[in-house]
N, C-alpha and C positions, 0 to 999 in steps of 0.2 A: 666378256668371254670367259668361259670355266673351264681354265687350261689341268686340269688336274682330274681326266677322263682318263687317263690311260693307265693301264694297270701295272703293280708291279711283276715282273713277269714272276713264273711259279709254273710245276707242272699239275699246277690246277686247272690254269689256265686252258680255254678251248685254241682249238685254231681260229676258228675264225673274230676273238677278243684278239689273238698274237695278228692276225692278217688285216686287223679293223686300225691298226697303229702302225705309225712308222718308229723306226728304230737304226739307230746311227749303226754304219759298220761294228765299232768300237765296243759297243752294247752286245749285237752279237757275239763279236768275239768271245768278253767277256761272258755268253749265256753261255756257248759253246766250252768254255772252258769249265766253266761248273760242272755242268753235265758230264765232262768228259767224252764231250765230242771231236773231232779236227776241230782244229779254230781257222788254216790255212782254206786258200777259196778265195770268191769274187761276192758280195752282198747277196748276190741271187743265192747264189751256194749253200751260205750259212742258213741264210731263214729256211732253204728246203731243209736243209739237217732236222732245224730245230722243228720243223712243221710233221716232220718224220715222227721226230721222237713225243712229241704231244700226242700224236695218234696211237703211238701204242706201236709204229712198226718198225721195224730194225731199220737203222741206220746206214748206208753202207757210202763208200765215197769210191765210186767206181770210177769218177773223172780225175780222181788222184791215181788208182792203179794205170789207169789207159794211158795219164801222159806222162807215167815211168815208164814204162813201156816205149811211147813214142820216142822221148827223149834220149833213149839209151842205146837208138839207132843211129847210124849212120846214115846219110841221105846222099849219094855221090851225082844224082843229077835230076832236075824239078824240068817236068812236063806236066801239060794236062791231065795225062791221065795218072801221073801221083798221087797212090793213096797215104792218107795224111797221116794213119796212127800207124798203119804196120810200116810203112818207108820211113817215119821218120822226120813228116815234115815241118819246121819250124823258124820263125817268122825271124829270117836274121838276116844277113846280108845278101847271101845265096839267094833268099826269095827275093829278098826287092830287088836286085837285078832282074832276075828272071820276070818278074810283073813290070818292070819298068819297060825291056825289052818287049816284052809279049803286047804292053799299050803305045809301046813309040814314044814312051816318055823318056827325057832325061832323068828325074828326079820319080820318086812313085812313095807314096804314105800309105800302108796299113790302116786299113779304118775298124772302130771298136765293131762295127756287124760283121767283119773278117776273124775276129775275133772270138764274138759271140758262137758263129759258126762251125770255131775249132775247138771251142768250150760246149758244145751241140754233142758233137760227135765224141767225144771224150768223154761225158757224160752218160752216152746213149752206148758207149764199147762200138761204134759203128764204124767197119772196117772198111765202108765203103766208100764213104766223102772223100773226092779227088780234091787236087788241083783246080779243075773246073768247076767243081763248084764253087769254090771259093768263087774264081771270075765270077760265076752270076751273080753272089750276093753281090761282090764289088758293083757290076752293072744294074743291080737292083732288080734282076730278073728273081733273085730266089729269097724266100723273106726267112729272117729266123728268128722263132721264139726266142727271145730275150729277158731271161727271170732278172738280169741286173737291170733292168729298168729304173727299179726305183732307186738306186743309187743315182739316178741324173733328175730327182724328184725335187731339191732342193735348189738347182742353178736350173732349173725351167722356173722354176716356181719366182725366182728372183728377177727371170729375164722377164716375165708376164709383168710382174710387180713394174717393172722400172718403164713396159710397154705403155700401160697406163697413165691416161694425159693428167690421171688425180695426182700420181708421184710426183708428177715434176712440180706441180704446187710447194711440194714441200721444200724449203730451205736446209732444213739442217737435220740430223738426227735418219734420214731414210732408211739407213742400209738397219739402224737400229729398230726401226717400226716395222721392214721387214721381218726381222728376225720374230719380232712378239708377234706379227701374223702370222708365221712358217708356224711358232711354236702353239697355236692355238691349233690349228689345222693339223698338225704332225699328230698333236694329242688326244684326238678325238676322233670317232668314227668318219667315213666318209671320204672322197676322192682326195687327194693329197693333191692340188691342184689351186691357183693363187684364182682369185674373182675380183671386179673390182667392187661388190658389195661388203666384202670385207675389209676395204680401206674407207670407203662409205659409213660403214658402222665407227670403225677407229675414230675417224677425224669427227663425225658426230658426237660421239661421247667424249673426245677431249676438249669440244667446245662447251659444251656443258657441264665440265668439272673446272 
């Protein structure tokens, strides 16, 4: 495998060399900071900055102003119809009462697509997302674009690895044969996504060395 595909970043670079590789939070930051970008954000966040300024178009981090904004509200009572940047609304104890009561639950968790959804809106200045929608995402009535995706690229990628009946062969050393697969895949064009013909190849070629 010819883990030493990936470039080093540069604003030479295209988007789509920057979009054909993965890249650690930490890396971002790090590009973000050279440039003199925010460095503050979620993974999705960062690479759009950086995908911004590869193209040539101004930069801008509207989901930072919107949840100054939000946050600098006040929010004295959460209903449905709650809009979530101009009220003020913000996932703290007030809300989970409030969604605990609103489902009959005792106890109520916040899920990352609740999330996603408040990073949607904040992003988009969109003054309109209630309360309610949040409920659908929560009941999976409403779907939302999720550019952090690929931050959950490397613990999918591990869980597939360990689904596979070829890992459990292995004795000793897995979590480490993981990683020199993650990094073959991370490095090179192509879905960022675990196979088991790539443990297939591995255990191949370490028999034959």
């Amino acid at each position: 495998m010819n883990d030493s595909n990936r470039p080093v970043f540069s604003l030479n670079i295209t988007v789509q060399e920057f979009d054909n590789h993965y890249w650690y939070k930490t890396e971002l930051i790090d590009i973000c900071r050279r440039c003199r970008l925010h460095v503050s954000g979620t993974k999705g966040e960062l690479e759009a900055r950086i995908r911004n300024l590869l193209k040539g178009e101004r930069v801008d981090d509207a989901r930072r102003a919107a949840a100054t904004r939000r946050q600098s509200r006040q929010l004295q009572e959460i209903t449905p119809e709650t809009r979530l940047i101009p009220e003020g609304f913000k996932f703290n104890r007030q809300a989970r009462e409030f969604f605990a009561a609103y489902f009959k639950r005792d106890k109520f968790s916040f899920t990352k697509e609740m999330a996603a959804a408040l990073r949607e809106a904040e992003r988009n200045d969109d003054h309109d997302m209630t309360v309610a929608d949040l409920i659908a995402v929560y009941e999976g009535k409403r779907r939302v674009d999720n550019p952090d995706e690929s931050s959950y690229q490397w613990n999918r990628f591990v869980q597939d690895f360990n689904r596979d009946p070829q890992s459990r062969q292995i004795g000793h050393n897995r979590m480490r044969i993981a990683a020199e697969l993650w990094k073959h895949v991370r490095d090179n064009p192509g879905d960022k996504r675990y196979s088991p013909e790539l443990l297939t190849e591995y255990l191949n070629r370490s028999r034959q060395t």
